[in-house]
N, C-alpha and C positions, 0 to 999 in steps of 0.2 A: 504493500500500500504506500503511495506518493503522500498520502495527507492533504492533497492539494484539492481543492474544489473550483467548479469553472463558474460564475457570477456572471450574469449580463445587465448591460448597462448604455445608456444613451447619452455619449457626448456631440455637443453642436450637430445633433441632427444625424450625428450615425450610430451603428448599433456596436458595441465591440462585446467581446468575452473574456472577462479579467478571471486569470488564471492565480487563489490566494491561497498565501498560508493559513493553518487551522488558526494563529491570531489574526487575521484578515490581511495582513500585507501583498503586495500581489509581487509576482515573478515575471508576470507576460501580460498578453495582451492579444487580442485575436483583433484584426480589424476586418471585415466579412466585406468591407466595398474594395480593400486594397489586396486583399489573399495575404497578407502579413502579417504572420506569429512577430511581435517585437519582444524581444526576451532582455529580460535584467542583467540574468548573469547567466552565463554559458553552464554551472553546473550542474543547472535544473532543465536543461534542454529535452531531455529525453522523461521525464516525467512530466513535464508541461505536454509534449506533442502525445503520450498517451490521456494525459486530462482532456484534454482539446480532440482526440479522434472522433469521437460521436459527431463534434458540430461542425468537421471542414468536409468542404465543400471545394471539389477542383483543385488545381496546384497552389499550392501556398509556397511565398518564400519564409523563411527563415533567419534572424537577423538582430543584433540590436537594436534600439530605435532610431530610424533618421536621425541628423545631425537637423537639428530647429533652423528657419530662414531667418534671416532679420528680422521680420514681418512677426513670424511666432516668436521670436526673445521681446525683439517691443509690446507685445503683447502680455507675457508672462510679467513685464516688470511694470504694466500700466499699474495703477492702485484700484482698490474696487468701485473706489466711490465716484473715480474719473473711467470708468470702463460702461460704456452703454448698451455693451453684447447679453446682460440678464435678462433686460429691461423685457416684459411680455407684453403682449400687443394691447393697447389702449390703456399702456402702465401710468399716465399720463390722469386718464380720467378712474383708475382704478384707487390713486392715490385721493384723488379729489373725494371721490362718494365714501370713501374711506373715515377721510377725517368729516364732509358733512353728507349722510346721505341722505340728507329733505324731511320733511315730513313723513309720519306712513301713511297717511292716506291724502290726496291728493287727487283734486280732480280731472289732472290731464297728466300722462306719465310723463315722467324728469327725461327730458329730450337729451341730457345726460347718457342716461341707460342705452337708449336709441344708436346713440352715435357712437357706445362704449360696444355694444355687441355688430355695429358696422365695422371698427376695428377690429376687435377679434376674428370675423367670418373670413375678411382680408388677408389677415397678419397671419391667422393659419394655412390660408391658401399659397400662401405667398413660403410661410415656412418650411414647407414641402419641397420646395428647390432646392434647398442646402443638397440632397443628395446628389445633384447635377452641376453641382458648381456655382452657386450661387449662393449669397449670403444676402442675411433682411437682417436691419436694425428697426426697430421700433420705440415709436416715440420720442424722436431725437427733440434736444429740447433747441431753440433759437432765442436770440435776444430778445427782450419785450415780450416775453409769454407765449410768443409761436411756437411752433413745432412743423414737424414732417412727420404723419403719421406712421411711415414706414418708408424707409428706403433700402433700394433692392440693388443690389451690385452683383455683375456677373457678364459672364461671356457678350452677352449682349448690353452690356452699357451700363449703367445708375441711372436710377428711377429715385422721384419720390414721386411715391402712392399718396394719395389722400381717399382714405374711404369713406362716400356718403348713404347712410341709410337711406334706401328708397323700397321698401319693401312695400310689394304692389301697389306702387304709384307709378303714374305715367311720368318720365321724364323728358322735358325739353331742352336740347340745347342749341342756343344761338349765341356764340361767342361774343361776349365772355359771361352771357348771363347764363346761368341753369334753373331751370323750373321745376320744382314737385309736386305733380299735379295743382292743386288751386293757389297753393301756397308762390307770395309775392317772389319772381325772380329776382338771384341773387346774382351779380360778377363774381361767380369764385372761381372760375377759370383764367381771370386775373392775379387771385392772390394764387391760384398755384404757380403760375410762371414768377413768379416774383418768390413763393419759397426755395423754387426748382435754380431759379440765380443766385438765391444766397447761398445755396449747399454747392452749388459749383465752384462761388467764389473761396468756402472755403477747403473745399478740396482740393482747387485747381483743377478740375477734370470736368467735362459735361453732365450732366446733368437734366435728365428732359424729367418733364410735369404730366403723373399720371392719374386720371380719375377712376375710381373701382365704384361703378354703382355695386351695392348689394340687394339683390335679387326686387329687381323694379319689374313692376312690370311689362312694360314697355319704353322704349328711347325712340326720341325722334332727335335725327341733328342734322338744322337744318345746312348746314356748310362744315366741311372739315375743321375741327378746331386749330386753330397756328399755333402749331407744334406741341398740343397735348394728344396724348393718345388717350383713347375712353374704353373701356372695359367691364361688362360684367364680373363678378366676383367669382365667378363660374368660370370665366376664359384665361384668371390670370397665371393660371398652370401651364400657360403656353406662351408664355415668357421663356421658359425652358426650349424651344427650340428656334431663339432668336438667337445671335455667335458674332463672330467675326469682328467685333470692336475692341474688345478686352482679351489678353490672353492669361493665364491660367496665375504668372508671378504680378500682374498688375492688379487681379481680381484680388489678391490676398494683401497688397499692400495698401489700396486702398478703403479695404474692408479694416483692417489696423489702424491707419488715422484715422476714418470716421467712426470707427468705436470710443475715441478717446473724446471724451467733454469739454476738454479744451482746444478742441478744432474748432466746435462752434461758438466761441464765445466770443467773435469779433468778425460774426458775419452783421 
């Protein structure tokens, strides 16, 4: 008997198998996207790879762990409270109903709630590309109380998403206003190209303005927006087979400064 037992476990959106001692420290590590046993110490090799035979699957290497990129050491040594990668989607308004959450009873729901399960339906949609090469931050905060509901960095470019509840309402848009059904249009396809500039400006990098209806029921637009893309909350899993802008050490370096809180504090 090894003593060793295999644990699973979900970091940043992948699955691994932490291979631990009977006190919980671990030896290994299975990563099931990479086929990569990363092993601690070469003298538990052969008892790691009988704990680990039940769960591999196809060739596996064999190895140490990778030597870390800049990207991951800048990472490791940000502090937590300047790190934005825990933040969960509409952490923003989760913090708000937190400290006040209204009345209980009330006679029209806290448009709060509305717009906090618009982020979430988003920010899970959207969290689902980490397997393909993409990373989503949520809730990034901006000067003056703004935010970026979600910004999405990967093969195909940065996004900031702004998610609007529209559940079965008809939507109109006619640039730069949006309509919900009866309810007065509003310019918010203004203010997103104006957050979509300030996240550029502090990244340095572009930056385009994405709107995520959540499950409307219907959109009319009457002209292409200038240069917002519009999406249902349903479509935005096919961000995953946009490419060609970002390559794989660019995605990771810019995913690293905008995790850090002091990127945005002088846009």
């Amino acid at each position: 008997m090894s003593g060793l037992r295999v644990v699973p476990a979900f970091r940043l959106g992948r699955e691994r198998l932490y291979v631990c001692r009977e006190d919980g420290s671990n030896v290994a590590w299975y990563d099931r996207e990479t086929g990569r046993v990363n092993l601690l110490g070469e003298d538990r090799r052969d008892d790691v790879l009988h704990a680990l035979k039940p769960f591999l699957t196809g060739p596996v290497t064999v190895g140490p762990p990778p030597v870390p990129t800049p990207a991951e050491l800048a990472r490791l040594t940000l502090h937590p409270d300047d790190d934005l990668a825990p933040n969960r989607p509409g952490e923003a308004l989760l913090i708000a109903l937190d400290r006040d959450p209204g009345p209980a009873r009330r006679l029209r729901p806290d448009p709060r709630r509305r717009a906090l399960s618009a982020e979430q339906a988003a920010g899970q949609a959207l969290d689902r590309l980490e397997g393909v090469g993409w990373h989503t931050l949520h809730s990034v905060p901006l000067p003056g109380g703004d935010r970026v509901h979600h910004l999405v960095i990967g093969p195909g470019g940065l996004f900031a998403v702004h998610a609007l509840y529209a559940r079965r309402a008809r939507v109109l848009i006619a640039d730069p206003m949006v309509a919900l059904g009866r309810r007065e249009a509003e310019p918010l396809l203004r203010r997103l190209r104006a957050d979509a500039d300030r996240a550029s400006y502090a990244l340095t990098a572009e930056v385009r303005p994405l709107l995520a209806l959540v499950e409307p029921a219907e959109v009319t637009i009457t002209a292409p927006p200038r240069g917002v893309r519009v999406l249902r909350d349903a479509e935005l899993p096919g961000l995953a087979r946009l490419g060609g802008v970002l390559k794989p050490a660019d995605v990771e370096a810019l995913h690293g400064m905008a995790r850090d809180r002091r990127t945005w504090g002088r846009v």
